[in-house]
C-alpha positions in Angstrom: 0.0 0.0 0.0 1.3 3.3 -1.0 1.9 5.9 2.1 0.3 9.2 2.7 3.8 10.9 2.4 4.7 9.2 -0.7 1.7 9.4 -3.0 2.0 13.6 -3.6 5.7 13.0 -4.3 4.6 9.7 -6.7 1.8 11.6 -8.1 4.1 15.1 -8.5 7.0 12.6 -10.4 4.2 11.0 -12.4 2.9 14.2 -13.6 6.4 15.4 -14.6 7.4 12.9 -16.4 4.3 12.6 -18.4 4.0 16.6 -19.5 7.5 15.9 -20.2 6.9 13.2 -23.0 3.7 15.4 -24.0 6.2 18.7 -24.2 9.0 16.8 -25.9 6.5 15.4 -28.7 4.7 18.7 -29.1 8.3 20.6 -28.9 9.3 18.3 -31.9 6.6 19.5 -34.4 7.7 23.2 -33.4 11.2 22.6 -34.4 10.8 20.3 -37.1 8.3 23.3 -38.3 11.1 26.2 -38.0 13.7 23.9 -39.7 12.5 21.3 -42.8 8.9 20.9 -42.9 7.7 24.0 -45.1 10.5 22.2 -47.6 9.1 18.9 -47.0 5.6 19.5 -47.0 4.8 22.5 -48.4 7.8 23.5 -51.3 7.8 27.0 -52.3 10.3 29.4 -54.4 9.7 31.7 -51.5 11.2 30.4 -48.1 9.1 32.5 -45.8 5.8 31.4 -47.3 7.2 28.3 -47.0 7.9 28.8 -43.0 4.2 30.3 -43.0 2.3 27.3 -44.1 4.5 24.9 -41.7 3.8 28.0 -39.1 0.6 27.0 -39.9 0.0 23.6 -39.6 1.7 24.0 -36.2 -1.3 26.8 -35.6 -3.6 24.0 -36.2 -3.1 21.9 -32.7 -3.3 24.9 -31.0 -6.8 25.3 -32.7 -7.8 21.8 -31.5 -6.6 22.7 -28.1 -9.7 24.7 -26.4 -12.5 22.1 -27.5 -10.0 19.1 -26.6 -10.1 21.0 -23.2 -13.9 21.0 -23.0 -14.3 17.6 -23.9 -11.5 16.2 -21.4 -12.5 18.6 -18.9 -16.1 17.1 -19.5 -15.0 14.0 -18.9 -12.4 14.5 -16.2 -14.3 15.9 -14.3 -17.4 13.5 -14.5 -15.0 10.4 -14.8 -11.7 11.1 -13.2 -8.4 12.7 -13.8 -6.6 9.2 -14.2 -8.5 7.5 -17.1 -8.0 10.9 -19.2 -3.9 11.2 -18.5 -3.7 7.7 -19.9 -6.1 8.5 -23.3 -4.3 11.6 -23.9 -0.3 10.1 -23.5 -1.9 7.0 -25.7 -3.3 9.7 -28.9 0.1 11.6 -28.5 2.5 8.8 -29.2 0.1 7.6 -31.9 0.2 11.0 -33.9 3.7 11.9 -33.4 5.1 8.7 -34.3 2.6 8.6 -37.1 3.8 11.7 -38.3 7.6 9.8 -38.6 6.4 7.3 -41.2 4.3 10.2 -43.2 5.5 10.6 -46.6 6.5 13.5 -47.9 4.7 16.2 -50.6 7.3 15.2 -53.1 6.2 11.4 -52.9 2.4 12.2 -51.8 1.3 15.3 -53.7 -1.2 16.9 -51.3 -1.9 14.3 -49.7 1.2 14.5 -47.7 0.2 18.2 -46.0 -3.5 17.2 -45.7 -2.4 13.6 -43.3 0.5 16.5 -41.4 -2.4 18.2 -40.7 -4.7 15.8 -39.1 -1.8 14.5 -37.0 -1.2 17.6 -35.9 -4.6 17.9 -35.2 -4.7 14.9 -33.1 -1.6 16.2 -31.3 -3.8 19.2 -30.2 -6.4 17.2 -29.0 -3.6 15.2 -27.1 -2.7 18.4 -25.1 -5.9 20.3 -24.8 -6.5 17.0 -22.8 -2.8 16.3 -21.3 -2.5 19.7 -19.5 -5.3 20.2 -17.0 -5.6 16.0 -15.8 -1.4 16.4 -14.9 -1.7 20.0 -13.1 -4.9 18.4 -10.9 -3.2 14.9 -10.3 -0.2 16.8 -9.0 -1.8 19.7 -6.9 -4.7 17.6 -5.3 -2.8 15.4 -4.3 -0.2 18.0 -2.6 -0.1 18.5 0.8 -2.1 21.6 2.4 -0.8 24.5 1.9 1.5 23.4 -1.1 -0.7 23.2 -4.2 1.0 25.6 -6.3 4.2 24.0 -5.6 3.3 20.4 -6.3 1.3 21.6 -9.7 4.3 23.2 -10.5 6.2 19.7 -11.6 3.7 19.5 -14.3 4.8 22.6 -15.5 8.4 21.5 -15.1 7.4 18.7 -18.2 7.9 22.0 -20.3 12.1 22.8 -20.3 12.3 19.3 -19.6 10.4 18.1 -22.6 12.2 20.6 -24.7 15.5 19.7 -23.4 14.9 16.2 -25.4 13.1 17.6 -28.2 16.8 20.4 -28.9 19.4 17.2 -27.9 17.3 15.1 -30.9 17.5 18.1 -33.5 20.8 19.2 -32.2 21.7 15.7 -32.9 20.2 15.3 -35.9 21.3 19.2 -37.5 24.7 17.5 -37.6 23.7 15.1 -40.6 24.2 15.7 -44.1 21.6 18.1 -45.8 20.7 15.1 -47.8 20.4 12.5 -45.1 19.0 14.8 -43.0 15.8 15.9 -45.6 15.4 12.1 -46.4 15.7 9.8 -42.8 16.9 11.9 -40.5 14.2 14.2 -39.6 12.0 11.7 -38.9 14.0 10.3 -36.3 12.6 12.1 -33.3 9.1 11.9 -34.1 9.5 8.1 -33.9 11.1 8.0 -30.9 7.9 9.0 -29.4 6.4 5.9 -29.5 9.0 4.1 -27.2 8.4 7.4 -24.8 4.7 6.7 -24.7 5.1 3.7 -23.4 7.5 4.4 -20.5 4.2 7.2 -19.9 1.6 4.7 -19.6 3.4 2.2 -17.1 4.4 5.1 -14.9 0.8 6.8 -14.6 -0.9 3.0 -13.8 1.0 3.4 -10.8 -0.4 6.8 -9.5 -3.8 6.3 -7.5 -6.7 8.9 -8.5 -7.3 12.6 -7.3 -8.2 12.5 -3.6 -10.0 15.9 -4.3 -12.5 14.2 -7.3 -12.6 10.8 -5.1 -14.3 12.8 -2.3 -16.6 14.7 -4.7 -17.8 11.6 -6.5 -17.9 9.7 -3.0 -20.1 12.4 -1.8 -22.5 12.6 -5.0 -21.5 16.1 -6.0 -20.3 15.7 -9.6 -21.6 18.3 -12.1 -24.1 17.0 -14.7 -22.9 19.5 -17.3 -19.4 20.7 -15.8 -18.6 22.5 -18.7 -21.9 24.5 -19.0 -21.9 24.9 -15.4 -18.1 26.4 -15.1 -19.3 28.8 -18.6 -22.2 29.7 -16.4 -20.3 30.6 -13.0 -17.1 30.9 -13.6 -16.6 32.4 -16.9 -14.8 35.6 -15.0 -12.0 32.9 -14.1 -11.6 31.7 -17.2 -11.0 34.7 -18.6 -8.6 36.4 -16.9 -7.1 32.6 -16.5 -6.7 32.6 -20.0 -5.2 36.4 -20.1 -2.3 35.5 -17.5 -1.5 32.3 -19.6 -0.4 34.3 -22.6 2.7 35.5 -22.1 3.9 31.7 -20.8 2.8 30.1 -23.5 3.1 32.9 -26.1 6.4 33.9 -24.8 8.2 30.4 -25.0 6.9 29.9 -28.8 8.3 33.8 -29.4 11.6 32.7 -28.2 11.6 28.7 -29.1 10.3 29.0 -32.4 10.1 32.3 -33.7 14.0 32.9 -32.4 15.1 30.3 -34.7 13.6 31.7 -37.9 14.8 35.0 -37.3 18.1 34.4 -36.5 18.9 31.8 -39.0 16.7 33.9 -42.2 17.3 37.8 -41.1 21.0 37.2 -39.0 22.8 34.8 -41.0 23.3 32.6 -38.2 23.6 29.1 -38.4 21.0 26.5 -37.1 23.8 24.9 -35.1 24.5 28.0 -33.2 20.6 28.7 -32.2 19.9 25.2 -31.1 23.2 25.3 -28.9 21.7 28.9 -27.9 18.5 27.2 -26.8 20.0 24.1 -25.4 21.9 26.8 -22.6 18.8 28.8 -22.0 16.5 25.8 -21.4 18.5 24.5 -19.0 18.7 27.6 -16.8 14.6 27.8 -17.5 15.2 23.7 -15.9 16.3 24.7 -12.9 15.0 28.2 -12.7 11.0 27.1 -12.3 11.8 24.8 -9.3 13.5 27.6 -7.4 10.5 30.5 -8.5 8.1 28.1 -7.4 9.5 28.0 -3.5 10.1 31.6 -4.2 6.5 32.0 -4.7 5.5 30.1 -2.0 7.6 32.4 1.0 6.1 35.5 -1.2 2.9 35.4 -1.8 1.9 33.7 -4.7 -0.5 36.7 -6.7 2.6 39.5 -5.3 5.1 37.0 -6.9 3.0 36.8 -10.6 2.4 40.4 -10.6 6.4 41.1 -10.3 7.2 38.8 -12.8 4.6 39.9 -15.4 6.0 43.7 -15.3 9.2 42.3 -15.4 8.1 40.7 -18.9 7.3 43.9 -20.3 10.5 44.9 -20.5 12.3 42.0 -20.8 12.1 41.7 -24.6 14.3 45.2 -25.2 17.3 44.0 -23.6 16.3 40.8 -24.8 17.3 41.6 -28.9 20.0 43.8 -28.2 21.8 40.7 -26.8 20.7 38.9 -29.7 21.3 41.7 -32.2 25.2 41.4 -31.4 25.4 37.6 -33.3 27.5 37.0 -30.2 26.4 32.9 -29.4 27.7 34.2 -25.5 25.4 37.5 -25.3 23.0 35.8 -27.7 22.0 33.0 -24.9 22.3 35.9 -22.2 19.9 37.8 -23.7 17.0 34.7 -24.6 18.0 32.9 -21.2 17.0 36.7 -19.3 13.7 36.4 -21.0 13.1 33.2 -20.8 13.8 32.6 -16.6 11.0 35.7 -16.2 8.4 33.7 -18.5 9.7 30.5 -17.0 8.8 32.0 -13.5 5.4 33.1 -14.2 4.5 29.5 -15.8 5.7 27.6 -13.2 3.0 29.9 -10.5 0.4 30.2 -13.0 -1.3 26.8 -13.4 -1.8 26.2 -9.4 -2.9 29.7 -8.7 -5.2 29.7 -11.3 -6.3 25.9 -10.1 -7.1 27.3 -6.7 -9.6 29.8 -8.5 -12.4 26.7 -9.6 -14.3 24.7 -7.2 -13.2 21.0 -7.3 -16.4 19.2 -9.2 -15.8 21.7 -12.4 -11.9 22.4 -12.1 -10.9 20.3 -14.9 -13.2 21.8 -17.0 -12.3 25.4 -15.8 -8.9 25.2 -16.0 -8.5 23.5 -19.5 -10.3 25.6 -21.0 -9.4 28.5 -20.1 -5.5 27.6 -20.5 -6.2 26.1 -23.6 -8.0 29.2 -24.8 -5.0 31.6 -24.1 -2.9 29.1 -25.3 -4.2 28.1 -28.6 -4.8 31.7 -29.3 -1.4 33.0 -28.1 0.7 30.2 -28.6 -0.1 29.3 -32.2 -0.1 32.1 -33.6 2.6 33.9 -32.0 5.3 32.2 -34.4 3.2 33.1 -37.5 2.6 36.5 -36.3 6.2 37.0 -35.6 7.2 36.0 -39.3 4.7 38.4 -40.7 6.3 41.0 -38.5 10.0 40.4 -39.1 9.0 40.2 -43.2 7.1 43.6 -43.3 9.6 45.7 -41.2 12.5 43.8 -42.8 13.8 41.9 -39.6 14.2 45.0 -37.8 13.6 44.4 -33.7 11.4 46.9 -32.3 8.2 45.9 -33.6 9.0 42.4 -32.6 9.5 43.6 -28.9 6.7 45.6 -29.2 4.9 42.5 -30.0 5.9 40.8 -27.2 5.4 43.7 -25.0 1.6 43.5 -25.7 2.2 39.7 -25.3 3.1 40.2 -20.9 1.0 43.0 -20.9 -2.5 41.0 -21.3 -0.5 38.2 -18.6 -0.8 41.3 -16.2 -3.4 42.1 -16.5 -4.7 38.6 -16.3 -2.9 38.1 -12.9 -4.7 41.0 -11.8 -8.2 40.0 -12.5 -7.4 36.0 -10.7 -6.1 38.4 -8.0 -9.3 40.4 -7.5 -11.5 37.4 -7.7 -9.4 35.8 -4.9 -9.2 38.2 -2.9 -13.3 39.2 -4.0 -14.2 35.5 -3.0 -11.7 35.3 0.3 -13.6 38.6 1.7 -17.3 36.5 1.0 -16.8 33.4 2.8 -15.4 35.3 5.6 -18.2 37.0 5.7 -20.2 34.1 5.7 -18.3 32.1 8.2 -18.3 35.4 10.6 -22.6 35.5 10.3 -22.4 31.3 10.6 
């Protein structure tokens, strides 16, 4: 029998290491987007439009995300967290590794796009799912008093997953051109499916949500927990969804868009970005850990205010670093960025857990990360490419961009705040008249 002590820890790993095969596959497409799939799978004369339509196809999961979230939130909160983790690590490693064996446009015609597409699709779906179940398995099963801490490991799937997902194309950049646009790309994506597998065994072993047990023990599951959270807790989800853009919009800004716009408007080669990236996420590794505790002594709504002014700024000194070509001030300037993003998305997700009544929180949650996700997060890359094209790779509008980007986070963090602090002031008020 498993201990009280041990099942947060168990349930905290398990959640980890499962966002972390979900990150690494979802990572994968990103890259693989940036670096060969507009060649692959959708040829053009013109590179950027190239980059646009794999931009776009990347866009897609993030489109899938908010109603995968509904319908997983549906579920997960009328079936359990557990059953959904396993269905959504299961459709990942399907897609991704399907993606592997796809053939390309030059021996599939259109067909080739069209099945990148709906596996990319599916990958959303995967993740819209993935995201809320591994926060709620970690932080319900946390100790009092630790929530945000404990749903903080999910987050820490993200630099983790990514750290896999720049060793495979850092591994794989270092082929021949030839080998590399033939075999070689599809080398990662296949990997996936001995990942998913390592996944499933791992979450068997991870008992469901204490906090769902209870409310299905006691009869209080929602009918409808989807309508119901629309109906009552819609202010949540948006301002949720507001202080989620900068973490999710942010990382794609500097893990995706970076790439393009270093290697197309700086010269510089893919080798030297990936490296760039490889340094940066592992500070962002073992930066969320240490922001999370940081949190926790702080204040957790005073620490996520900080950090999202912070971001405003963050972007200036941010491409003046990178501006130089330098690979030392280059990785200085992404890595300062990146730790203040990093900080906020490790906080984030339990604060804005702790904002949703148990019987609709899966429901609440997903959607409304998935909502400033998918919206923020997809088409940050694309948005960034149009940018950089029509001011011809020049920097400010691009930091302008991402500016706006931390300023709707704040403002976010600000609403959650109020509500907390809105809701706090009733049930005292409540218990005092009890």
């Amino acid at each position: 029998m498993t201990s009280k002590t041990s099942t947060p820890r168990r349930a905290a790993a398990a959640a980890f290491i499962g966002t972390t095969i979900e990150f690494y596959d979802y990572y994968i497409y990103a890259f693989a987007a940036a670096l060969v799939l507009g060649q692959l799978f959708f040829p053009s004369e013109n590179p950027m439009l190239s980059t646009m339509a794999a931009f776009g196809s990347f866009a897609v999961g993030f489109i899938a995300r908010p109603f995968a979230g509904m319908v997983f939130g549906h579920l997960g909160d009328r079936l359990g967290r557990k059953k959904m983790l396993l269905v959504t690590i299961v459709l990942m490693g399907v897609a991704t590794s399907c993606i592997g064996l796809l053939p390309t446009y030059a021996q599939a015609g259109i067909w080739a796009p069209i099945g990148l597409v709906l596996l990319r699709l599916l990958q959303g779906i995967s993740v819209g799912g993935e995201w809320g179940g591994a926060v709620l398995m970690a932080s319900e099963h946390a100790p009092k008093g630790r929530k945000v801490f404990f749903a903080s490991f999910a987050q820490w799937g993200s630099p983790a997953g990514l750290l896999l997902a720049l060793i495979a194309f850092r591994l794989i950049t270092e082929m021949e051109q030839e080998a590399l646009m033939s075999w070689g790309w599809r080398i990662p994506f296949l990997m996936s499916g001995v990942l998913m597998i390592v996944g499933l065994v791992i979450r068997f072993g991870v008992p469901e949500s204490p906090e769902f047990t209870e409310v299905k023990e006691n009869d209080q599951t929602s009918d409808n927990p989807v309508r119901e959270v629309l109906r009552t807790g819609w202010k949540q989800i948006l301002f949720a969804a507001l202080a989620v853009t900068i973490g999710s919009g942010g990382f794609f800004f500097t893990n995706t868009f970076m790439i393009t716009y270093v290697t197309q408007y700086q010269g510089i080669a893919k080798t030297t970005i990936l490296d760039c990236l490889f340094v940066v996420t592992i500070l962002q590794f073992l930066s969320q850990p240490c922001s999370a505790l940081l949190a926790e002594r702080l204040g957790e709504g005073r620490f996520l205010k900080w950090v999202a002014s912070l971001c405003i700024v963050v972007p200036y000194p941010m491409f003046l670093l990178v501006q130089t070509g330098n690979l030392l001030y280059m990785t200085a300037g992404i890595a300062l960025a990146v730790i203040l993003l990093a900080a906020l998305y490790a906080v984030i997700a339990g604060y804005m857990a702790e904002a949703f009544p148990a019987r609709v929180r899966y429901s609440g949650i997903s959607i409304a990360y998935q909502l400033g996700s998918g919206l923020t997060g997809g088409l940050t890359p694309m948005i960034g490419t149009f940018i950089a094209a029509q001011f011809a790779g020049q920097w400010v509008p691009l930091a302008l961009f991402f500016s706006v980007l931390a300023l709707m986070s704040l403002a976010g963090v600000l609403g959650l705040a109020h509500l907390r602090s809105v809701n706090a002031t009733l049930l005292s008020t409540t218990q005092g008249v009890a």
